[in-house]
Structures are given as C-alpha cells and as structure tokens.
C-alpha positions in Angstrom: -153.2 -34.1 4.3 -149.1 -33.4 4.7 -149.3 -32.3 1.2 -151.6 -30.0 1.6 -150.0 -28.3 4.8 -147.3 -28.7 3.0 -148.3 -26.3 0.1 -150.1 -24.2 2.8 -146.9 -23.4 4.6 -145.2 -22.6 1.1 -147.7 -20.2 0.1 -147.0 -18.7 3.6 -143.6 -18.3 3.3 -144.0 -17.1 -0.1 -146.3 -14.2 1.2 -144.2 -13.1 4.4 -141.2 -13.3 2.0 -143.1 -11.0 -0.7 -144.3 -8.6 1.9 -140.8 -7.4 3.4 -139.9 -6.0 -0.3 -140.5 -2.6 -0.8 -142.9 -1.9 -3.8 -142.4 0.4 -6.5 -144.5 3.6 -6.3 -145.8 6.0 -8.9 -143.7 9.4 -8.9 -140.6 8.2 -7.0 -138.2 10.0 -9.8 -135.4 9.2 -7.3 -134.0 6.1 -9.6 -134.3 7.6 -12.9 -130.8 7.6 -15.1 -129.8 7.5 -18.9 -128.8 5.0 -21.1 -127.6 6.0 -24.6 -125.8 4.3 -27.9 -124.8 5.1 -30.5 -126.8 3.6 -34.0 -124.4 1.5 -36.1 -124.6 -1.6 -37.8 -123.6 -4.0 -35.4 -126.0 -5.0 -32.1 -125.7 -1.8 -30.4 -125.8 -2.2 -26.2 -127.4 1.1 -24.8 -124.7 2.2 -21.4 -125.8 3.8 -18.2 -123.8 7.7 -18.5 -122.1 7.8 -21.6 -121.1 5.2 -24.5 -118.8 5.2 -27.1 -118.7 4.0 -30.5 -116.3 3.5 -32.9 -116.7 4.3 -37.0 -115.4 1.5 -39.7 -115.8 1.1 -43.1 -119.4 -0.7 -43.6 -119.9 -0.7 -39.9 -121.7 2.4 -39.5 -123.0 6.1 -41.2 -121.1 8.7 -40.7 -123.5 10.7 -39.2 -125.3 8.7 -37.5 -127.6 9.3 -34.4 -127.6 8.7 -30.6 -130.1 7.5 -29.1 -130.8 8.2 -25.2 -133.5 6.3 -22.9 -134.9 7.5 -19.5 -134.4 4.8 -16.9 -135.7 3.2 -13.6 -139.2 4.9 -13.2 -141.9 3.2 -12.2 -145.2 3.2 -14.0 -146.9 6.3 -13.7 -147.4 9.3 -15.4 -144.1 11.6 -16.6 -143.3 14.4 -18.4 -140.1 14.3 -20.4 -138.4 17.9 -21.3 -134.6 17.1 -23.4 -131.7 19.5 -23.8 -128.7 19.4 -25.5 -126.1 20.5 -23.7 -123.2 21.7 -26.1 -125.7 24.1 -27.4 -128.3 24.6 -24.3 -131.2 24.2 -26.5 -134.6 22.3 -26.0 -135.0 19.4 -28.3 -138.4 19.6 -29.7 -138.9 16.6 -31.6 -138.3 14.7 -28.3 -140.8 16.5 -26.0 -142.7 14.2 -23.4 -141.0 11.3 -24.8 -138.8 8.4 -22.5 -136.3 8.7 -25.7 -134.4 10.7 -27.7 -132.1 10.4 -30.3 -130.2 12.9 -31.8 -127.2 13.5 -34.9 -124.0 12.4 -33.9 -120.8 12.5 -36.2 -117.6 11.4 -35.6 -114.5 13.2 -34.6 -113.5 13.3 -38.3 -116.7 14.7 -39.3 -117.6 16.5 -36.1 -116.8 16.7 -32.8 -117.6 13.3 -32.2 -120.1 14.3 -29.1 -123.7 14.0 -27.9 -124.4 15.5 -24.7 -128.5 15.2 -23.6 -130.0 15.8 -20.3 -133.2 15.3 -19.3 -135.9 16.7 -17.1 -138.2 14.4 -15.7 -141.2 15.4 -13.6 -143.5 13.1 -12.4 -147.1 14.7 -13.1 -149.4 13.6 -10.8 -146.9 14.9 -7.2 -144.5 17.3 -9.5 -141.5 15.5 -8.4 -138.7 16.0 -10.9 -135.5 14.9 -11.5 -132.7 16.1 -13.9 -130.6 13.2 -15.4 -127.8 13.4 -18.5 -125.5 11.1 -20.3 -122.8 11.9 -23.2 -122.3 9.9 -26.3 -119.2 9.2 -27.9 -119.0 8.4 -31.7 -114.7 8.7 -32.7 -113.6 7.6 -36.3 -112.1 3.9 -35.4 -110.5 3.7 -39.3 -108.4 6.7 -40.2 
C-alpha cells in the first residue's frame, strides 16, 4: 500500500512539475537563429552567428562550401527564402529548405567570406523572422 501511494505521489509531482513549463507552439519564429561551418576534412562543429575555418594542406578543398542551418523552431510548417548578402541575390537551389550551403574560398582564393540570411515565415499564422550568420574560411598555411 505505501508503495503504491508512494508511486502515486511521484507521478503527481511529476505532472504539476511538467505542467508549469511552457510548451513549444507551432509558428512562434521568435527563437529562430543560424548555425553555419565551414566543410573541411576534420569534424566540423556548426556555430550560432558566424564560424571560422582555417585552410591546411590535406585538411580541406580550397573552395569548399558553407553550410548554414535554421535553428530553434518548433515543429510546424515554414517557408525558407536564403539571400546572400555580399551580392543581395536569392539563392535558388536553397528555396523552402532549413539549410543551405553555399561556395566559400579562402582569403587566398577569394575573399574568404559567406554571408546568408534567411527569411523564415511560418505558413500556417505568416509570422516571419529574418535571421543571418557569416562564415569565415582564411588560408591557415601560407
């Protein structure tokens, strides 16, 4: 009998103590940011804002891509428009997608710069959301 108050009052507590946290809803665009790395050969660690990477000799291609990722929306249903920002134009191949990636080349090579920003719009309330980050890709040998 104790044990099963016992486990009665547990599951109780369990429930007030789930009820007080605020759930998730469908359309709230108000936490969405961008992550981004850049693709090399090593374990590459996506960054909230902007990343860097560095080219080395059998480390990496020179070019190589970016890759940016929409984060903290909760499930629902989202439209995804990209732009890159050094030359203000859409990027198609990345339409209605959570991810994007993109050429990047090093400062040798290039300009050693990705900047993406993307447009989020939540499609069943039309909430939206504009959020960027900036990749970093410098030539770590020369």
């Amino acid at each position: 009998m104790r044990i099963n108050a016992a486990i009665g009052l547990s599951a109780v507590a369990l429930a007030l103590a789930m009820g007080h946290a605020e759930p998730a809803r469908a359309g709230d665009v108000g936490n969405a940011g961008m992550e981004c790395y850049v693709d090399t050969f090593r374990f590459d660690i996506a960054t909230a804002d902007q990343c860097t990477s560095l080219w080395v000799p059998n480390g990496a291609h020179d070019p190589s891509v970016a890759v940016f990722s929409v984060t903290g929306l909760p499930p629902g249903n989202y439209g995804f428009v990209w732009r890159n920002l050094e030359n203000n134009l859409i990027v198609a191949s990345c339409a209605n997608q959570s991810a994007c990636a993109v050429p990047i080349a090093t400062d040798r090579m290039g300009d050693g710069i990705a900047i993406l920003q993307a447009t989020v719009t939540d499609l069943d309330t039309g909430a939206s959301r504009q959020v960027q980050a900036t990749a970093y890709y410098f030539d770590g040998y020369t």
